[in-house]
C-alpha positions in Angstrom: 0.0 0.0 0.0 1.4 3.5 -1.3 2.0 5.9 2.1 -0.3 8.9 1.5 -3.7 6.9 0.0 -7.0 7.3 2.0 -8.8 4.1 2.9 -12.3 3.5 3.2 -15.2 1.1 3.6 -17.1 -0.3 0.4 -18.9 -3.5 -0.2 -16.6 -6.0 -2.3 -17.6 -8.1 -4.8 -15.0 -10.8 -5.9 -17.3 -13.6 -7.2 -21.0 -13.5 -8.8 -23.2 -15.3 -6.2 -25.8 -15.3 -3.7 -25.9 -12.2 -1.2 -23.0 -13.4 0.9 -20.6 -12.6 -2.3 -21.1 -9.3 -0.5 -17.9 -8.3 1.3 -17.4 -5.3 3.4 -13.4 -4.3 3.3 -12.2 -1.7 5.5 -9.1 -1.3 3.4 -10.3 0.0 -0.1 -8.5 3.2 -1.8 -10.1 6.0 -1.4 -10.7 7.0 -5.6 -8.9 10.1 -7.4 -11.4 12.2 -9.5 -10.3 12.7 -13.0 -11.0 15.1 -15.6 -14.9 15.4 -15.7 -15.6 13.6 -12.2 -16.1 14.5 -9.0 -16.1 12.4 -5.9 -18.5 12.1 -3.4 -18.8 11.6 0.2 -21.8 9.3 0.3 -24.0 9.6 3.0 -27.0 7.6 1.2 -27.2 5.0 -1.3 -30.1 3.5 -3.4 -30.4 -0.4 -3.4 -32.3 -1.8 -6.5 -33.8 -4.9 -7.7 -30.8 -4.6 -10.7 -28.2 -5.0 -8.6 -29.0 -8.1 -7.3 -29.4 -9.1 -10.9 -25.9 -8.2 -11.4 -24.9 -9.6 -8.4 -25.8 -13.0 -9.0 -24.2 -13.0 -12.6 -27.2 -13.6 -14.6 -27.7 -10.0 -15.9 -26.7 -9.1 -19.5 -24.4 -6.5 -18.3 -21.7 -8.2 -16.1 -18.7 -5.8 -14.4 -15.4 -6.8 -14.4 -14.8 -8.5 -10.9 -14.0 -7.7 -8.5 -16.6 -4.6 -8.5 -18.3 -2.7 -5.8 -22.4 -2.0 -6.6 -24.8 0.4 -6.5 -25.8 3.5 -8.4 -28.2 5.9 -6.6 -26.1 8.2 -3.9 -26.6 11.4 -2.3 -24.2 12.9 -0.2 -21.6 16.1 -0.4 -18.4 16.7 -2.7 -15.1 16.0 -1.7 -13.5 16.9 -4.3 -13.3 17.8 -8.1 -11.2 16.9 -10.9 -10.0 19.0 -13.9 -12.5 20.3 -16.4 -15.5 20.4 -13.2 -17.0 24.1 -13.3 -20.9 23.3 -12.5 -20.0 21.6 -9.0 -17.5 22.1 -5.8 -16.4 21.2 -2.6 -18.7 21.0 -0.2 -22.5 21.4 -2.8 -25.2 18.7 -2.0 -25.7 16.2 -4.6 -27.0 13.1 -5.9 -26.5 11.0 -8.4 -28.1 8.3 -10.7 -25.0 6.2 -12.1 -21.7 6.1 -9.9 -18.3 5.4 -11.7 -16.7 3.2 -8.9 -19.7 1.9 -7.0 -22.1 3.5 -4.2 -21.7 1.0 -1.8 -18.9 2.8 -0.2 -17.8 5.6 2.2 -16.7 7.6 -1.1 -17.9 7.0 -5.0 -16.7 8.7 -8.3 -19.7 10.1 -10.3 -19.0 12.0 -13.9 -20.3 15.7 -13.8 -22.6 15.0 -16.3 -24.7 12.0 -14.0 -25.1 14.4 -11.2 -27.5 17.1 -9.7 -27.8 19.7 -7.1 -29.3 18.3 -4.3 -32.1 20.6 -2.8 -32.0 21.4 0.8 -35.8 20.7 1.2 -34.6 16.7 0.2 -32.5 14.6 2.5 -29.8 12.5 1.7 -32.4 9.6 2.4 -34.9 11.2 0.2 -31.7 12.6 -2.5 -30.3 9.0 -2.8 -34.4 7.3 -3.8 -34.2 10.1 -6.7 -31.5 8.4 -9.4 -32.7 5.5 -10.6 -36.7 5.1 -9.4 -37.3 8.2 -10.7 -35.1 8.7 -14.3 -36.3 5.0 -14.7 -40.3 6.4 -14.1 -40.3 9.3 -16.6 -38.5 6.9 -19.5 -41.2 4.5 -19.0 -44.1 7.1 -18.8 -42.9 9.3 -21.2 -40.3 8.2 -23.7 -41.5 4.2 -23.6 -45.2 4.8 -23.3 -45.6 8.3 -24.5 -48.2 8.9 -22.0 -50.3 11.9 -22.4 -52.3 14.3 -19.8 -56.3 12.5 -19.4 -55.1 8.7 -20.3 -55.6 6.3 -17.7 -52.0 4.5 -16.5 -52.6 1.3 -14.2 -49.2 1.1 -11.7 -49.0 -2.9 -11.6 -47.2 -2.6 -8.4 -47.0 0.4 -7.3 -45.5 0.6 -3.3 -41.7 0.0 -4.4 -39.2 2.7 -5.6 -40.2 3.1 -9.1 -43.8 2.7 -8.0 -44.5 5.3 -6.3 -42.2 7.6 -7.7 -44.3 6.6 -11.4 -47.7 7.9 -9.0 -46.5 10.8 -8.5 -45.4 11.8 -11.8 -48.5 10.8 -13.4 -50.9 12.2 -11.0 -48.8 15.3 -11.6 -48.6 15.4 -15.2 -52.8 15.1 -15.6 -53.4 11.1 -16.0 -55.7 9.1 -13.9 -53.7 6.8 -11.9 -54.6 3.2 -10.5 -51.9 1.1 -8.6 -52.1 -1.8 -7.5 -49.8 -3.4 -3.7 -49.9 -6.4 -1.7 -50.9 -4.9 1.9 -52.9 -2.5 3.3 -49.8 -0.6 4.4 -48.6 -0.5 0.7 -52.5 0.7 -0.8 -52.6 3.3 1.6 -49.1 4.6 0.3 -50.0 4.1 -3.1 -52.9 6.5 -2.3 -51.1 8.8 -0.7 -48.8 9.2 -3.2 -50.8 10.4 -6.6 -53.0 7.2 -7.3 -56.7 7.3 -7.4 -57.2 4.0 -6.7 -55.7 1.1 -5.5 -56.1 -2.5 -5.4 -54.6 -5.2 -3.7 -53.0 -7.5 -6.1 -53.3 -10.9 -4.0 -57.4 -11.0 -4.1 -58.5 -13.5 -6.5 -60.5 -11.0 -8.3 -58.9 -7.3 -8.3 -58.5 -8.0 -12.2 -62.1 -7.8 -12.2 -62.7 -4.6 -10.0 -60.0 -2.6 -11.9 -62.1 -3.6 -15.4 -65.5 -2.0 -13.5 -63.2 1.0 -12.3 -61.8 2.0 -15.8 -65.8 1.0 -17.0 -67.6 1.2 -20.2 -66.2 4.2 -21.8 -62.7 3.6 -22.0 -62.9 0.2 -22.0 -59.4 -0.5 -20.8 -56.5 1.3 -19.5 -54.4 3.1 -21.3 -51.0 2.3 -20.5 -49.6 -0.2 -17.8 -46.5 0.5 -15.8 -45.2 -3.5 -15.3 -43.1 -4.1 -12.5 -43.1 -7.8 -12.7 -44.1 -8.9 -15.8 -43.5 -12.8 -15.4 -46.6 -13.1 -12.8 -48.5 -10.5 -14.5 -48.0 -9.7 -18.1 -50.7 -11.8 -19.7 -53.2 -10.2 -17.5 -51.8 -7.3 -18.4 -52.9 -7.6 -22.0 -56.3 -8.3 -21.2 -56.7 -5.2 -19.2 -55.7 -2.4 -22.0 -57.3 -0.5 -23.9 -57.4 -0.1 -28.2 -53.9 1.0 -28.4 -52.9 0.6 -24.9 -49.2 -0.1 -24.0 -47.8 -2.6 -21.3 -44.3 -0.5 -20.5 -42.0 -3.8 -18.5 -40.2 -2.0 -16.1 -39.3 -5.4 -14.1 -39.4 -8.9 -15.0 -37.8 -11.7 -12.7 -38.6 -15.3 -15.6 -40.5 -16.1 -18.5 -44.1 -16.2 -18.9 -46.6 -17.9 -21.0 -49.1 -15.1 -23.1 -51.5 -15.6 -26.1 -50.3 -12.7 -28.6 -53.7 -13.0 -30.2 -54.5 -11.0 -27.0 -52.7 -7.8 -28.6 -54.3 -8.4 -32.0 -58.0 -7.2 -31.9 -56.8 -3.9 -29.6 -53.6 -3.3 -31.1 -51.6 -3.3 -28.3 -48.0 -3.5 -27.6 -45.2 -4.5 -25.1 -42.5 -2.3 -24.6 -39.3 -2.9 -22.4 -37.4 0.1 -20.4 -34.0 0.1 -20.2 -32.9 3.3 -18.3 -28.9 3.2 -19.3 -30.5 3.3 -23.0 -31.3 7.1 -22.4 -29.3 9.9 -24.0 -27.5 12.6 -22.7 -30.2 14.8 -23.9 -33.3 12.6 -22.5 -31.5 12.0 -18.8 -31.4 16.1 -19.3 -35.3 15.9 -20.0 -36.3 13.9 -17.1 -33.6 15.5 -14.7 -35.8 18.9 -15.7 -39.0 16.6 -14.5 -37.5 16.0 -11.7 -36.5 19.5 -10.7 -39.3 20.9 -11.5 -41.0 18.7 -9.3 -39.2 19.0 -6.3 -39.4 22.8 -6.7 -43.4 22.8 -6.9 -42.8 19.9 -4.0 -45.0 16.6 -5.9 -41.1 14.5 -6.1 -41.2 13.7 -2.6 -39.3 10.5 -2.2 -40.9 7.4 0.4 -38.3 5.7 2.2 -38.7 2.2 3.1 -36.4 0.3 4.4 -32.9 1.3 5.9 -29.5 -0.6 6.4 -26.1 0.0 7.4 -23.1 -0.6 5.0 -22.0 -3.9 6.9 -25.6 -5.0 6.0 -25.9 -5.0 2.7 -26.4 -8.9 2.0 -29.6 -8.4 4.1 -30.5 -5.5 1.9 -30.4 -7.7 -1.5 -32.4 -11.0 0.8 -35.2 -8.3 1.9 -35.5 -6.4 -1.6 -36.3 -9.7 -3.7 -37.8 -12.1 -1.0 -39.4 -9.6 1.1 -43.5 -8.8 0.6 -45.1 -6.1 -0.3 -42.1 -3.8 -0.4 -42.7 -0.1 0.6 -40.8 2.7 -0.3 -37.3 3.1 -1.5 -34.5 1.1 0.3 -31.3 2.4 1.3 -28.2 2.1 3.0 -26.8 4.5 5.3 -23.6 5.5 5.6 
């Protein structure tokens, strides 16, 4: 070890696996910004169903090992490298796509992937912005080119991307359904943009949500899919002439009938957020902003970790039920 390098905590990841692959090291290099990066002290990172994905090695995109996760921080600039104007020491930030990883006491971010931090958000709040929120306006706007008085059905709708996909749509003029698994998570739902909610373990909530949307529209719209392989070909029944299934989150295959897009025209579209530009991250990062400032972004928290728990984190966000709000680590 060069004399003179600051060491830090991060999560490890030296072999794809289950959640014990997760290892916390006390003795990690503390990263140099270069040209066009900044580094940040994290105080708050974002876990998401991806990284598990990832994690496990059965993702298309795989990192070269051995990696550290995570995406979503918020936290304060240490420092800047060369070329940096927007962004120094000391501003409040977060971020939706880290350069070395945001499991860790200090991540490198290029100045082009962050964003002020307002002081009305907390890091909590600032780290459950990046990727629940980016990846909710590319699926409302850019994948399903929703519009203001369409009807958009949140097929699970108490996680990250759920909520956050509320409360964009109820802001931007659409009529929002969701759907959750417990009372606690259809009383978020509702508090948070939809105007209704359904619980998505009764046996018939298909059927109530086709007497909610009624007669006239006869369907919905557009549905925001968080997990297509339990519900995709209900999915198909439930749209409207033209509607759109957007698949935001998909865990296995699934058996449909494509005859059931046929007679309305309807169509399945995936999201994948790291396909956006520049210019469209731009475009929803102005979504966002403007939404904090008129005060509709208001992130939900769920549930919180320390660093040293991390392998808990990735059990509880796939095998937990009826997720609530964004979960983070703390650091």
């Amino acid at each position: 070890m060069a004399t003179g390098q600051k060491l830090m905590r991060a999560i490890r990841v030296f072999e794809f696996g289950g959640p014990e692959v997760l290892k916390l090291q006390s003795d990690v290099v503390v990263p140099v910004p270069q040209s066009h990066q900044v580094l940040i002290k994290v105080h708050a990172c974002g876990v998401n169903p991806v990284e598990t994905y990832i994690r496990s090695g059965t993702y298309s995109r795989k990192p070269a090992l051995p990696y550290t996760p995570g995406s979503d921080v918020a936290g304060i600039i240490e420092s800047v490298g060369d070329n940096v104007s927007a962004f120094k020491k000391g501003d409040r930030v977060f971020c939706y796509s880290t350069v070395s990883g945001g499991y860790a006491e200090f991540a490198l971010a290029a100045d082009d992937t962050i964003y002020p931090l307002p002081e009305t958000l907390n890091f909590r709040q600032g780290a459950a912005l990046g990727i629940p929120y980016f990846t909710a306006c590319r699926a409302l706007f850019h994948s399903a080119r929703a519009r203001t008085g369409e009807s958009v059905l949140v097929h699970g709708a108490s996680g990250g991307v759920g909520l956050a996909t509320c409360q964009i749509a109820r802001a931007h003029g659409l009529k929002v359904l969701g759907t959750a698994g417990s009372e606690e998570g259809k009383k978020l739902v509702l508090q948070n943009g939809a105007h209704e909610v359904f619980n998505h373990k009764e046996a018939n909530y298909i059927d109530k949500i086709k007497m909610s949307v009624g007669d006239k529209d006869k369907g919905v719209h557009v549905i925001i899919e968080m997990l297509a392989n339990e519900n995709l070909s209900n999915d198909l029944k439930l749209l409207s002439h033209g509607g759109r299934v957007v698949v935001v989150g998909c865990r296995g295959p699934i058996e449909i009938n494509p005859r059931d897009t046929m007679a309305k025209e309807t169509s399945i579209i995936g999201v994948s957020l790291f396909s956006s530009t520049k210019e469209e991250f731009q475009q929803f990062a102005g979504i966002l902003q403007a939404g904090i400032e008129k005060g509709w972004v208001k992130p939900v928290i769920g549930s919180e970790y320390p660093l040293e728990k991390a392998a808990q984190a990735h059990e509880d966000i796939i095998h937990g039920s009826g997720k609530t709000g964004k979960m983070i680590l703390l650091l």
